[in-house]
N, C-alpha and C positions, 0 to 999 in steps of 0.2 A: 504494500500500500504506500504510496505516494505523498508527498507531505500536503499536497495540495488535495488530495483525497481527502486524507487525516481530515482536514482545516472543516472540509465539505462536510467531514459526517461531525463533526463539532458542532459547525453551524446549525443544522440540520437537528440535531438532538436540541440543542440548544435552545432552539424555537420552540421544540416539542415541550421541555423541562418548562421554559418560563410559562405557553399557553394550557400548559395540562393541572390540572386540580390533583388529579389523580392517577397514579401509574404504582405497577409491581416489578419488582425485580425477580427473576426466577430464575431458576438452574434445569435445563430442559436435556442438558447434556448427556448422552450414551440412548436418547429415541433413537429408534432408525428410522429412515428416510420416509417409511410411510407414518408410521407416525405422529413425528413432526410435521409430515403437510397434513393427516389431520386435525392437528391441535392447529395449524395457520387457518385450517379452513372453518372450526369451531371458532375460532376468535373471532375472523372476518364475519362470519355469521352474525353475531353477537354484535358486532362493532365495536371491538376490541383490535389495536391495532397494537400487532406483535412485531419487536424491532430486537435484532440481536448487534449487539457490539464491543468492541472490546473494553475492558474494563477502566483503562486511563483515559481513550475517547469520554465514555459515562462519566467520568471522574472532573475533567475538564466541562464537558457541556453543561454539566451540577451547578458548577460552578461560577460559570457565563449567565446561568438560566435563574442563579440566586435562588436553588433548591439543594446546598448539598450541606449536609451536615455530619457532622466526626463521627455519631452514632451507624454513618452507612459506609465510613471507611473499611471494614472489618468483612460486609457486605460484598465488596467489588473487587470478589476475587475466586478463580474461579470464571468456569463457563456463564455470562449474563444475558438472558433474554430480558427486555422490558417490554411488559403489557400497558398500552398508555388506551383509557377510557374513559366516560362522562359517569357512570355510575360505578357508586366502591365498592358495591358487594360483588358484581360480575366478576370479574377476574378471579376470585374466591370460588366462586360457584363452578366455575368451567376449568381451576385445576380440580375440585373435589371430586368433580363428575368427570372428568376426564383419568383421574386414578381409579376410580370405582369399577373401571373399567378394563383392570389388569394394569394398569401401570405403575411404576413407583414415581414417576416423576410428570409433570413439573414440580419440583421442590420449592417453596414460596421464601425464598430472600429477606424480602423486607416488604411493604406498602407504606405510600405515602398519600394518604387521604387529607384533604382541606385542611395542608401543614401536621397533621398528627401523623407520626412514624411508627408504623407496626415491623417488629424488626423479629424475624426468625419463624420456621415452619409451627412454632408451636401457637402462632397467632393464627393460623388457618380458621379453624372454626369461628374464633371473633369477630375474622372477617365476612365469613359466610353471613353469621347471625345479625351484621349491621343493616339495618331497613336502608333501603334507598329514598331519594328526594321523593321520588313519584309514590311509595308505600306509604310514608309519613305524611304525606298531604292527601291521602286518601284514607288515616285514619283520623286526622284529624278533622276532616269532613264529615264521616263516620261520626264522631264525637258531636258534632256539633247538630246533626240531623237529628241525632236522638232524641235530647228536649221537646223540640218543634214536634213531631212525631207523635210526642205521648200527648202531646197539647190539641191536636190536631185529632187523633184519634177519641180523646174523651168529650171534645167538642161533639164530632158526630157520635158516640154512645150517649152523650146526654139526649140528645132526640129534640123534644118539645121543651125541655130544659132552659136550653139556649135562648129561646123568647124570654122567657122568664128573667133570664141572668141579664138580658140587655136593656129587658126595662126597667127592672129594678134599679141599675148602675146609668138609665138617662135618670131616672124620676130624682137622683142623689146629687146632678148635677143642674 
């Protein structure tokens, strides 16, 4: 690789690093070739986009990108794929289901979610279990229906009721 490569895939991540929220570092290394193009083609699916590079390029683009911290030094070594994504639990989900599958790897690195740093395979599951934007504004939608609902409902159980309760509450004003 060429230094002017190098500079390219610097750039190139770089961009990624600063507009991304969210990405995994993984170790996908000893799949074979089918494999690996079905874990690219799971990702792609998903819209997960899976980037492998070397570990000093990552090290530098972090750095350009103003996303690299001492805690991922330890991290960036070793074979690195990064999965860069808009939702944090996906990349979770699709190593789980993708080992469930007969494989031991992708091994999960590190995640770096809206600045919080999940560092090591043993955060797998945490990551799985975090609601995404889209679940938490449909439980909180959830949450807020309900009220309305039981209001709405005892109005029409009240039946003939309702005349009552509204005349009474004009005749008081």
């Amino acid at each position: 690789m060429t230094k002017t490569d190098k500079q390219a895939t610097i750039d190139t991540l770089s961009k990624s690093f600063s507009e991304a929220n969210i990405f995994y570092f993984t170790d996908a290394s000893g799949l074979t070739v089918e494999k690996i193009n079905k874990l690219r083609k799971t990702c792609f699916e998903k819209g997960i986009k899976l980037q492998v590079a070397k570990n000093t390029l990552i090290k530098k683009a972090l750095v350009a990108g103003g996303k690299f911290s001492d805690e991922l030094e330890p991290v960036l070594h070793g074979p690195t794929a990064i999965m860069f994504t808009e939702t944090g639990n996906l990349p979770a989900k699709v190593i789980k289901q993708f080992r469930a599958g007969g494989n031991d790897k992708p091994i999960l690195k590190a995640a770096y979610i809206d600045s919080d740093l999940y560092v090591g395979e043993n955060q797998l599951e945490a990551l799985v279990n975090i609601k995404s934007k889209e679940e938490l504004i449909g439980d909180i939608i959830g949450l807020l229906q309900s009220p309305a609902k039981n209001v709405i409902s005892a109005l029409k159980s009240g039946g003939g009721k309702i005349a009552g309760i509204v005349k009474t509450l004009q005749e008081r004003n």
